[in-house]
C-alpha positions as CSV (number, residue, x, y, z in Angstrom):
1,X,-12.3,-5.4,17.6
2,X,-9.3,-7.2,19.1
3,X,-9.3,-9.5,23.0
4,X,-6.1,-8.2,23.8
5,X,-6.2,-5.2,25.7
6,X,-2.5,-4.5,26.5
7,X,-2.6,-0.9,25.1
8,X,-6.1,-0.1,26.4
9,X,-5.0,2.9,27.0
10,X,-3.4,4.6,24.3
11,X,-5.1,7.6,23.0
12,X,-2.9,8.1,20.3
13,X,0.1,6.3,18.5
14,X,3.2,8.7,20.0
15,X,3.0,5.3,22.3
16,X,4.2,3.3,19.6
17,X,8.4,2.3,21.1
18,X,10.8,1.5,19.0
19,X,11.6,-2.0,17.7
20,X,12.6,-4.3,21.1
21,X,10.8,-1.8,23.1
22,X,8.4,-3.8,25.3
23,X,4.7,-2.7,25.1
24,X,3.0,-0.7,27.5
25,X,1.5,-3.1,29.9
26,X,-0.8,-1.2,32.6
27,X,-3.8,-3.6,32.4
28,X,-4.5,-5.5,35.1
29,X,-3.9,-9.0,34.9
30,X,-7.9,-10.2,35.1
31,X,-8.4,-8.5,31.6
32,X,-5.7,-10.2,30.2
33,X,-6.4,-13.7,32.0
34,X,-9.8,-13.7,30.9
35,X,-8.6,-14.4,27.1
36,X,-8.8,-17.6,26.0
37,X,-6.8,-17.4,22.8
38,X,-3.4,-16.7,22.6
39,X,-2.0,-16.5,18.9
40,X,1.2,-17.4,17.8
41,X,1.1,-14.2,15.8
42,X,2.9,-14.7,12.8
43,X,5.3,-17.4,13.6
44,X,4.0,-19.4,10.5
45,X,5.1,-16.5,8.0
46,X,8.7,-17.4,6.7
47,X,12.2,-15.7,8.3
48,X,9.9,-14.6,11.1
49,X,10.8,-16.2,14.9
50,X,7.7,-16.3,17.1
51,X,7.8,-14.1,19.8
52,X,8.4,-15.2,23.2
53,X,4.9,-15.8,25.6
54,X,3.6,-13.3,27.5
55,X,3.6,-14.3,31.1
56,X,-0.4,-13.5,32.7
57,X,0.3,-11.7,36.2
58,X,-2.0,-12.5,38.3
59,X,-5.4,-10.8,39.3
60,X,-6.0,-7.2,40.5
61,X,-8.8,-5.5,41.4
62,X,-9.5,-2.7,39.1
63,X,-12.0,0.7,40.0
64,X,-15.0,0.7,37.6
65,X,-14.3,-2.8,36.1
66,X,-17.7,-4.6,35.2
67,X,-18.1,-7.5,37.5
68,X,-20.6,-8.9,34.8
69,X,-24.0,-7.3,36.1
70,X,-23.6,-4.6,33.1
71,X,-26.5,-5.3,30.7
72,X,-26.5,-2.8,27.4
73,X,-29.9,-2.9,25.5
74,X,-30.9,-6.1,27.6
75,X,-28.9,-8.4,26.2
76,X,-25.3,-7.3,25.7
77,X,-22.9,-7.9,29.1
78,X,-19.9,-6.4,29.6
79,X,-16.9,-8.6,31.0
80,X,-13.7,-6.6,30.6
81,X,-12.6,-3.4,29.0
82,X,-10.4,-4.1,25.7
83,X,-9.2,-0.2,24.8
84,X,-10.3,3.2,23.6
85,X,-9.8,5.8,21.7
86,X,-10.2,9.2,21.7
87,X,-14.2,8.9,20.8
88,X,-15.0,5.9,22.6
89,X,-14.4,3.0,24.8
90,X,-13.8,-0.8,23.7
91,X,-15.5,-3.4,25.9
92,X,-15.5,-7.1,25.4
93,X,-19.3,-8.5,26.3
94,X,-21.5,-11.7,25.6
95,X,-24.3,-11.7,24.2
96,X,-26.7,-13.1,25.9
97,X,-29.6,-14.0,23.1
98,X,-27.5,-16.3,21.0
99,X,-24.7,-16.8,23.5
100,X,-21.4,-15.4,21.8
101,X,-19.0,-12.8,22.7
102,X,-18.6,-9.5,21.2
103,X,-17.1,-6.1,20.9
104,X,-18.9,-2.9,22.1
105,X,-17.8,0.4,21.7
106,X,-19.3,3.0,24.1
107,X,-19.1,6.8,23.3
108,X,-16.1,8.5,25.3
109,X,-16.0,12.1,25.4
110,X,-14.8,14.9,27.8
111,X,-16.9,16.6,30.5
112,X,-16.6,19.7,28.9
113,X,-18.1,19.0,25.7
114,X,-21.1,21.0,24.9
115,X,-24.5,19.5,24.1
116,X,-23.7,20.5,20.6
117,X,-20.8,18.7,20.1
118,X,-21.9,15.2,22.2
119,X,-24.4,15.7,20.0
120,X,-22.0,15.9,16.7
121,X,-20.1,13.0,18.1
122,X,-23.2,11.0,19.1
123,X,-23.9,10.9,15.1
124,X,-19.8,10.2,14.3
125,X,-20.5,6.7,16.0
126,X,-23.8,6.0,14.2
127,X,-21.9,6.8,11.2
128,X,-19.1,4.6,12.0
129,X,-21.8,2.0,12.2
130,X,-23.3,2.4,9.1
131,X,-20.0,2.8,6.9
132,X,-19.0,-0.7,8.1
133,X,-21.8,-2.2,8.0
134,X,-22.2,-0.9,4.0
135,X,-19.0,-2.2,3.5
136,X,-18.3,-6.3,2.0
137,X,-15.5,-7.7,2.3
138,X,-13.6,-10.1,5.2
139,X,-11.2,-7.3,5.9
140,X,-13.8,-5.1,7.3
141,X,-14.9,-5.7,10.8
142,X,-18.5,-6.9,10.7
143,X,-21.1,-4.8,12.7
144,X,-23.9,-6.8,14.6
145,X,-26.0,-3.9,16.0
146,X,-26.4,-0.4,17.4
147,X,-28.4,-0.3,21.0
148,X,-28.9,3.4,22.2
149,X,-28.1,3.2,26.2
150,X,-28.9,6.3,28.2
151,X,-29.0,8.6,24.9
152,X,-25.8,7.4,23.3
153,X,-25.0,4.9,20.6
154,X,-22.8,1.5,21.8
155,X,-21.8,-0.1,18.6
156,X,-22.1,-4.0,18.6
157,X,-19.1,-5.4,16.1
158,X,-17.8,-8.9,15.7
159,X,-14.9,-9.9,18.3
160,X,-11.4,-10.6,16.5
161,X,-9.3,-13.0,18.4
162,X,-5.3,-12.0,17.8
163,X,-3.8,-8.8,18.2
164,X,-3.3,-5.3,16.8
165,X,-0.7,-4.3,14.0
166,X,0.3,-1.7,16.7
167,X,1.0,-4.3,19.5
168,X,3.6,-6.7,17.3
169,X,5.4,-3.9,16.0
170,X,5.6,-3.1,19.8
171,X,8.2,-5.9,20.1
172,X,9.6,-5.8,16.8
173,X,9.7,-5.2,13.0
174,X,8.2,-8.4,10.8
175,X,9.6,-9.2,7.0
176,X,8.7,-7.9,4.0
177,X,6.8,-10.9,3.0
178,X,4.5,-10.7,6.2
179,X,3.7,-6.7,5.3
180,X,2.6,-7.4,1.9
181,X,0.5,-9.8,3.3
182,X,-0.7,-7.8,5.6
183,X,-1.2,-5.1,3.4
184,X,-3.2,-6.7,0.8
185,X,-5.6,-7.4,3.3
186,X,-5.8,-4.0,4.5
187,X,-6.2,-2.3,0.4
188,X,-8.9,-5.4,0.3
189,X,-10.7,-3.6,2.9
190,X,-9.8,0.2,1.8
191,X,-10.6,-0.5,-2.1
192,X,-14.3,-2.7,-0.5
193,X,-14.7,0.8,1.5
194,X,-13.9,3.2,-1.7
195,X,-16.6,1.3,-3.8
196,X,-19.5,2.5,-1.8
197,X,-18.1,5.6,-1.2
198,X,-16.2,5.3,2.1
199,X,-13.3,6.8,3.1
200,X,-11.2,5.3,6.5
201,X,-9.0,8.3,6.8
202,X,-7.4,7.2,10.2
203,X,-5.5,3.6,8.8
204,X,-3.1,2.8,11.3
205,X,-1.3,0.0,13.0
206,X,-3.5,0.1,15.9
207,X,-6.6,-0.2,13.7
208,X,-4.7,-3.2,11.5
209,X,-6.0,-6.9,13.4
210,X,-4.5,-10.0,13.4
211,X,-6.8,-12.4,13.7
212,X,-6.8,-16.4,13.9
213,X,-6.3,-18.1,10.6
214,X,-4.1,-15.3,9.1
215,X,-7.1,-13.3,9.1
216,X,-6.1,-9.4,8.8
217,X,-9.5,-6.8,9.8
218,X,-9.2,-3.5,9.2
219,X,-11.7,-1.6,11.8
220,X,-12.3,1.5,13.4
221,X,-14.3,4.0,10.9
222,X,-15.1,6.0,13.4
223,X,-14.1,9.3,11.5
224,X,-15.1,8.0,8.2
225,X,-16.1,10.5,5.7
226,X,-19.0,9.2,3.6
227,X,-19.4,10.5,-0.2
228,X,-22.1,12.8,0.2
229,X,-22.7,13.2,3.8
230,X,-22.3,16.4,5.5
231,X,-19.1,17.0,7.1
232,X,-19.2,16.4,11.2
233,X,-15.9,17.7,12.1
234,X,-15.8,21.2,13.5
235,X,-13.8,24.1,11.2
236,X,-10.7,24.4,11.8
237,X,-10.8,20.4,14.1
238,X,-8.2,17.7,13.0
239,X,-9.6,14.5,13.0
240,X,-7.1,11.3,13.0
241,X,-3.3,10.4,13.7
242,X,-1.1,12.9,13.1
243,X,1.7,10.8,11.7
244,X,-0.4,8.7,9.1
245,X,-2.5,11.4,7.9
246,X,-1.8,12.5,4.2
247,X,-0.4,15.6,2.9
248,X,-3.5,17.4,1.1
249,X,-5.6,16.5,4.5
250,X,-2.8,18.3,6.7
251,X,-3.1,21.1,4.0
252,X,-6.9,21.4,4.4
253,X,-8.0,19.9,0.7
254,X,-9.8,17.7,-0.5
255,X,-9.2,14.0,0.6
256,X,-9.8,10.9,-1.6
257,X,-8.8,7.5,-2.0
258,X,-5.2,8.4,-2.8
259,X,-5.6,9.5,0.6
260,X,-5.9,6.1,2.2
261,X,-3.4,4.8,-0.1
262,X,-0.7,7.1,1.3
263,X,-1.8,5.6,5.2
264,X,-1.5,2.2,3.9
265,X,2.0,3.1,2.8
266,X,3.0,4.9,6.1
267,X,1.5,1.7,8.0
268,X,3.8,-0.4,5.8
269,X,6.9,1.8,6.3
270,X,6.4,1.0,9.8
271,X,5.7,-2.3,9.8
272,X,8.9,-3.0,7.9
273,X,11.1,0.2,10.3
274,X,9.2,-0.3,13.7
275,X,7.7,3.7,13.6
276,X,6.5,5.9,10.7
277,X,8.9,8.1,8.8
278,X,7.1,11.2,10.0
279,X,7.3,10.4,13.5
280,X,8.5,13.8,15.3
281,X,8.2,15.0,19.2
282,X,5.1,16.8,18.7
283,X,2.3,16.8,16.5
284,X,2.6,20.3,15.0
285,X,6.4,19.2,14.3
286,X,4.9,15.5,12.7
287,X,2.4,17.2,10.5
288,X,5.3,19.8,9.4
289,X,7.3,16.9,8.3
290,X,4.1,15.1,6.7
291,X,4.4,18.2,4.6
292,X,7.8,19.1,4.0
293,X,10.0,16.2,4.6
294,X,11.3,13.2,2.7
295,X,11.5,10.0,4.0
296,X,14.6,7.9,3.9
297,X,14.1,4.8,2.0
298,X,12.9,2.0,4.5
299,X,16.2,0.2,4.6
300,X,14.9,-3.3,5.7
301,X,12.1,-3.1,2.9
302,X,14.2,-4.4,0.0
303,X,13.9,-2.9,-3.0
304,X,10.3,-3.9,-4.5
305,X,8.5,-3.2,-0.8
306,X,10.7,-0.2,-0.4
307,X,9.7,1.3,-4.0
308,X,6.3,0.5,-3.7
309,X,6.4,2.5,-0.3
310,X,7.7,5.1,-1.4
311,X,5.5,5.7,-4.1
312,X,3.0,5.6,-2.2
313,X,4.0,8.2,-0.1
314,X,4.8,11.1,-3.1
315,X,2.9,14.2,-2.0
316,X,0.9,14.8,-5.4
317,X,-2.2,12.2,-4.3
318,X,-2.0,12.0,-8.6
319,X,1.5,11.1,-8.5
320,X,0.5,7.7,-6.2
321,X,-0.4,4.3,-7.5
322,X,-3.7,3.2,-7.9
323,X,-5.0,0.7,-6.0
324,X,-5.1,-2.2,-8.6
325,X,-1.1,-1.5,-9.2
326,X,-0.6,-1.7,-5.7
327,X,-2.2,-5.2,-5.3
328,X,0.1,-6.1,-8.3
329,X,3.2,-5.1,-6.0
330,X,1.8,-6.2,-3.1
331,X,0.8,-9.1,-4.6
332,X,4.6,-10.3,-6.4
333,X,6.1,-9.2,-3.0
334,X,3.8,-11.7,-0.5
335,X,3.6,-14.5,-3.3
336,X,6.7,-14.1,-5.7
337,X,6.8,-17.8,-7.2
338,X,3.0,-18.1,-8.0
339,X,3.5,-14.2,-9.8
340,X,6.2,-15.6,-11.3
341,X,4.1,-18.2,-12.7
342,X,1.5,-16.2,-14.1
343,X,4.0,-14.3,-15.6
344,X,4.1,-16.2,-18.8
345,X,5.3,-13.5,-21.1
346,X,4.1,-9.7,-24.0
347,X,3.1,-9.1,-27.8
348,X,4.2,-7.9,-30.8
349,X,6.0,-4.5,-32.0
350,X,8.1,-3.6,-34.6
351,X,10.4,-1.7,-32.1
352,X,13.4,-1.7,-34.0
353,X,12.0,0.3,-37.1
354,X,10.5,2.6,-34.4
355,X,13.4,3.2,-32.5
356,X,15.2,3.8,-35.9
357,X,12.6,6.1,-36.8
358,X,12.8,8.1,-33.3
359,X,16.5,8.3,-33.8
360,X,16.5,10.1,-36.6
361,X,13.2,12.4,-36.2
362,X,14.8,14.0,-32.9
363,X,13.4,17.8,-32.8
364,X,16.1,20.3,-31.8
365,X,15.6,22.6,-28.4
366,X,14.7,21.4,-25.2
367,X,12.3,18.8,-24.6
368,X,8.9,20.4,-23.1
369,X,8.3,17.2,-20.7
370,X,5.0,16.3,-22.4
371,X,3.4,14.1,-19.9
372,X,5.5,13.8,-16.7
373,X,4.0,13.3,-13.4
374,X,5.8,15.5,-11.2
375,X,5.7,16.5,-7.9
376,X,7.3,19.9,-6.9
377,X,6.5,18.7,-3.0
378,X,8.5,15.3,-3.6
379,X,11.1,13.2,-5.3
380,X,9.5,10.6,-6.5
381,X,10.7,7.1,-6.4
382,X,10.9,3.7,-7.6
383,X,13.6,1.1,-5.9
384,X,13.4,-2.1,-7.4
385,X,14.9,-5.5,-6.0
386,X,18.4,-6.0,-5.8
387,X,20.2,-8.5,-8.5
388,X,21.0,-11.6,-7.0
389,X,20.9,-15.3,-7.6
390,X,17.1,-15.8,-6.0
391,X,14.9,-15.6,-9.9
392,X,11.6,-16.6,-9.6
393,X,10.8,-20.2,-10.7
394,X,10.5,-20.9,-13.9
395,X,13.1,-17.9,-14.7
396,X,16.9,-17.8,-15.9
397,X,19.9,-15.2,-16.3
398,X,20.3,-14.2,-20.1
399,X,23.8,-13.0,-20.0
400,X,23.4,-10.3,-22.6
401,X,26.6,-8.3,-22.1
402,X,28.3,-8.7,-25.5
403,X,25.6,-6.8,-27.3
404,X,23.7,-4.6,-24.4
405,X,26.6,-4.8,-21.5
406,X,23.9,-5.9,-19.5
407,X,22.5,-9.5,-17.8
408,X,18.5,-9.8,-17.3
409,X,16.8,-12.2,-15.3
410,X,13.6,-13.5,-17.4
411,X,11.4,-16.7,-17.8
412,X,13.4,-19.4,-19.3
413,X,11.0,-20.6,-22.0
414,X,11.0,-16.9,-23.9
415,X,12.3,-17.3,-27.5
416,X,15.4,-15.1,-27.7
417,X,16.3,-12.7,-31.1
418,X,19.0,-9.9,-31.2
419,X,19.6,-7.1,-33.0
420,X,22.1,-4.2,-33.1
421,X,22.6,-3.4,-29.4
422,X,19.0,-5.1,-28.5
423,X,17.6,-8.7,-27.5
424,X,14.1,-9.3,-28.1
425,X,12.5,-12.5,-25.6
426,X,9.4,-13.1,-26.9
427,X,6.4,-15.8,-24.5
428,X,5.4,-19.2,-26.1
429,X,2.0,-18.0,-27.0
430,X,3.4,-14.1,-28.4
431,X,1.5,-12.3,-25.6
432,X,4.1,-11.0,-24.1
433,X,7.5,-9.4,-25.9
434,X,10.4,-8.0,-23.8
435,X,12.9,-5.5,-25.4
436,X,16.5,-4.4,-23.7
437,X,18.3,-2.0,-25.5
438,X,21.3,0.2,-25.4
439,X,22.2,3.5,-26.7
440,X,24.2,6.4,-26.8
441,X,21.7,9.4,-25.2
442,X,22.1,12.9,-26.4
443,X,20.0,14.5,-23.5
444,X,20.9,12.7,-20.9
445,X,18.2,13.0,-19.2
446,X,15.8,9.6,-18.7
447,X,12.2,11.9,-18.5
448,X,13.1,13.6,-21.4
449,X,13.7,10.3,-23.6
450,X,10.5,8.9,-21.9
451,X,8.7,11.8,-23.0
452,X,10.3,11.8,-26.5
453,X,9.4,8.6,-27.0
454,X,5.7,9.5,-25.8
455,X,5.5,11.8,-28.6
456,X,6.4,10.2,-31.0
457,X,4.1,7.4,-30.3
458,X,1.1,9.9,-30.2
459,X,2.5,12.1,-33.6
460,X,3.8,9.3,-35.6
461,X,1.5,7.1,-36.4
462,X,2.7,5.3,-39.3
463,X,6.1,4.8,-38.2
464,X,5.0,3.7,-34.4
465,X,2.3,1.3,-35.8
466,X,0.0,3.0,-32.8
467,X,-3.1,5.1,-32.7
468,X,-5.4,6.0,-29.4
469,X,-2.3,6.5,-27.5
470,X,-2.5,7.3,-23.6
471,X,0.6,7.4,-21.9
472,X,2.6,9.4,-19.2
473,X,5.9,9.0,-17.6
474,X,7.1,9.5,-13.9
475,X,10.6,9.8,-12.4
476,X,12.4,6.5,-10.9
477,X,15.5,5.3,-9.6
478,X,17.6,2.5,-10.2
479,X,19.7,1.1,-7.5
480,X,19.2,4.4,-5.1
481,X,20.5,6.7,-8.8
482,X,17.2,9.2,-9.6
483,X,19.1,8.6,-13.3
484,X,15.9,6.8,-14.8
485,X,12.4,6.8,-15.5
486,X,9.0,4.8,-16.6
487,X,7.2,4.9,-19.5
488,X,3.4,3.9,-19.5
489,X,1.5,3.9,-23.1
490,X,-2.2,1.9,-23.8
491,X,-2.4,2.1,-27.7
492,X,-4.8,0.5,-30.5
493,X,-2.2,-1.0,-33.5
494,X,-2.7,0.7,-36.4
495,X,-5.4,-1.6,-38.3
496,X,-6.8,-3.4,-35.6
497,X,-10.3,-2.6,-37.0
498,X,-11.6,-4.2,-33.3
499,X,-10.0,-2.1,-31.4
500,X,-8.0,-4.5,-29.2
501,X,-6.2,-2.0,-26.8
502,X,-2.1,-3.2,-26.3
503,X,-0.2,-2.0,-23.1
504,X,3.7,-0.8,-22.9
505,X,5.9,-0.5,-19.6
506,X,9.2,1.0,-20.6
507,X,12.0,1.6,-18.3
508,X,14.5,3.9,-18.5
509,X,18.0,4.6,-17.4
510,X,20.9,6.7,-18.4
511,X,24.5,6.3,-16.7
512,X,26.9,9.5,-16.1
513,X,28.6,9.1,-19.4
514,X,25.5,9.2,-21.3
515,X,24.7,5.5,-22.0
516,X,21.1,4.8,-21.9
517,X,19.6,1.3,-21.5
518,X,15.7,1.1,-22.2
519,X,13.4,-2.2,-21.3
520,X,10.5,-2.5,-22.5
521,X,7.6,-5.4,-22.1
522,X,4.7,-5.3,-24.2
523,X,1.6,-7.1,-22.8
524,X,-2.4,-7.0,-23.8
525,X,-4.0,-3.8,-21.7
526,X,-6.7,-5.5,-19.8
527,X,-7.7,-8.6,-17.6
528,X,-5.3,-11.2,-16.0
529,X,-2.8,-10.7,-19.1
530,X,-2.1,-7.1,-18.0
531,X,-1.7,-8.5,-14.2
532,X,0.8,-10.8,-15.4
533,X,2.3,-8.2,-17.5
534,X,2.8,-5.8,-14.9
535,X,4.2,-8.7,-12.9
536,X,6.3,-9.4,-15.6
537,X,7.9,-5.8,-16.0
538,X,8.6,-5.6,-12.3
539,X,10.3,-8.8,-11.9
540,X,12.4,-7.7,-15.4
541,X,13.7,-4.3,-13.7
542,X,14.2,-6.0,-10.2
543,X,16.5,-8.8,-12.0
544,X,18.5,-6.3,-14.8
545,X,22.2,-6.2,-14.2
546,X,23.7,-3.3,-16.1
547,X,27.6,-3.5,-16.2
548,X,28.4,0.1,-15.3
549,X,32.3,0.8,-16.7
């Protein structure tokens, strides 16, 4: 848990201002004084301007404040109180058998409560305990101990120096750069927790810690559901914040990873816009629009945070990215030169022949939409970086508009081939091949062409050079226009007696008058070569120029 306890007393996260707001400050000044570390937050992290120092007012008395004569389980003492939540109080202590300080949290619950339901809540906490402590990784706070005191559990947990997630965002937004960061830390944690079963299901800013070191801990599994354990919640409860809390958990089913994933993607929406897109006046009106509304694109994401965001955030849990393609994003965004660098190049594919053989194999009628990930609840989205003159190192422009009317950005060492209206870039060591073409589109329609083209690599055989094909195509954008789409196919080459699985990420788009333009990157399906690969195809889409007459 964090030192800083200068929104002790926030229950929920309504409290969260507005970027410039100043943070609730109703602390007295001996809780505050009594920290020794004050971070610089992320000063270090590039674009970013420290915030100013918080003056330390000077020393109040405060009604129930331990003067340092507490003792929990004989050796814990409590020194000030750092927050709570709506289950339990947050004390800073030291302990006094090996002489460091720590974090305790102490059950909190409301007069009223039935025996029963202390009882329930009593066991929450001892939960909460054991789902961190089963969980391994860096991101995850640690968990010392459990010490029962007067019949309730007081969890012992590591003490992280820094502040809460929900405390900078009090003063401001932070870059792009800084939430990937951020949020790699925090999928490190969620994807550590999934593993053995864990679920958060409350990821938040205020539960997001910014520790010394650029450390990031992800704590508070207070309301974790563990695989297999019988639910604690009462029917018809709501456990968690209203405005991060996915879709099919405000709808009563099911919850599961994809769950987390879409919290992860609220908290970076808000670390990037200052609040959550779902923010309303009341909670019945926030989980309405959890349901029903679409966000805006978060305008100071730029385009790869921004499309990875709102992907995450489709309403179809299926329709969201895993969490190994979200590291990928997250990944390119926070470090884009070293991606870059592991982004040597894809393989080989007569695409030509096949795209020859598509052209003229076209079925009459209306295209069924084999494959599509849909979402009747959302529009689903992919933004992708704006062109400009920032490539990646190691990367140059291929001005291509002669034969595709279009400019890519790609690395610089590719061999380059052309064809009618295509280019072919193809890596040094022929893992990687990159195809842009052009074309006149019949359909007009970027899901239906995906699809076609899925079809005929899972029915043609002998003209696509591919057998064991698994593919499916969901609905994109390209510069804010819902005109395009991606392709995903894994595929065995016909006559690779081994069985050596290739991968395909197509992107496609299609203009008002019908002019389609189709990328494609062809990369090996597994290992550090598909991580580059994917790398590879995102940097490929963020730096296309299409010429638009």
């Amino acid at each position: 848990m964090t030192d800083q306890p200068d929104r002790a007393h926030e229950p929920t996260s309504y409290e969260l201002p507005p970027p410039g707001a100043p943070a609730p400050r109703d602390l007295p000044g001996a809780d505050r004084a009594a920290v020794a570390y004050q971070p610089t937050r992320t000063a270090a992290r590039p674009g970013r301007p420290a915030p100013p120092a918080r003056p330390v007012p000077p020393e109040e008395p405060r009604a129930g404040q331990p003067d340092g004569d507490r003792l929990v389980g004989g050796r814990y003492r409590l020194l000030a109180r750092l927050g709570h939540g709506g289950m339990g109080t947050v004390w800073r202590a030291r302990d006094e058998t090996v002489g460091r300080e720590v974090a305790i949290k102490e059950p909190r619950l409301p007069d009223h409560l039935s025996e029963h339901e202390r009882q329930t809540a009593y066991q929450r906490m001892r939960r909460e305990a054991r789902a961190a402590a089963g969980i391994d990784h860096p991101s995850v706070v640690t968990v010392h101990d459990v010490v029962v005191e007067d019949g309730r559990p007081w969890i012992v947990m590591e003490l992280v120096k820094g502040h809460s997630l929900g405390e900078v965002l009090a003063e401001g937004t932070i870059e792009p750069r800084e939430a990937a960061r951020i949020g790699l830390a925090v999928l490190g944690a969620l994807a550590a927790a999934h593993e053995v079963g864990v679920l958060h299901r409350d990821v938040k800013p205020d539960n997001v810690l910014l520790g010394r070191h650029d450390r990031v801990v992800l704590t508070d599994f207070g309301i974790a559901q563990v695989e297999g354990e019988q639910k604690l919640t009462e029917t018809g409860a709501f456990v968690g914040s209203p405005e991060y809390i996915a879709p099919e958990r405000v709808l009563g089913q099911r919850p599961g990873p994809e769950s987390d994933l879409w919290s992860l993607g609220v908290v970076l929406y808000a670390a990037v816009e200052g609040m959550s897109p779902f923010r309303r006046s009341t909670a019945p009106a926030t989980l309405q629009a959890i349901i029903s509304a679409e966000p805006q694109n978060p305008a100071r994401a730029g385009g790869a945070l921004s499309a990875l965001v709102m992907r995450l955030l489709r309403k179809d849990p299926a329709a969201r990215p895993d969490a190994v393609e979200v590291r990928q994003e997250l990944e390119s965004i926070a470090r884009p030169a070293a991606a870059a660098r592991l982004a040597g190049g894809g393989g080989p594919g007569p695409l030509s022949r096949a795209g020859r053989a598509l052209r003229t194999s076209r079925r009459a009628g209306v295209l069924t939409g084999t494959g599509v990930l849909l979402s009747a609840a959302a529009v689903a989205a992919a933004l992708y970086w704006p062109v400009d003159d920032g490539l990646p190192e190691g990367w140059k422009r291929y001005d291509e508009k002669d034969r595709v009317n279009a400019s890519l950005g790609a690395p610089a060492d590719y061999a380059r081939s052309v064809d009618d209206n295509e280019v072919m870039l193809t890596s040094p060591d022929k893992n990687f091949t990159v195809w842009l073409q052009r074309n006149h589109d019949e359909w007009n329609s970027p899901v239906a062409e995906a699809n076609e083209w899925l079809d005929f690599y899972r029915d043609k055989p002998y003209e696509s050079d591919m057998t064991e094909v698994e593919g499916r195509v969901t609905e994109a954008e390209y510069r804010g226009e819902p005109r395009a789409a991606e392709l995903t196919v894994t595929y065995v080459p016909d006559g690779d007696e081994e069985g050596n699985r290739l991968r395909r990420r197509e992107f496609y788009y299609i203009d008002e008058k019908a002019e389609e333009w189709r990328l494609v990157v062809q990369m090996p399906a597994a290992g550090e070569s598909r991580e580059s690969g994917e790398r590879l195809f995102t940097g490929l889409v963020a730096h296309l120029d299409i010429e638009r007459k």
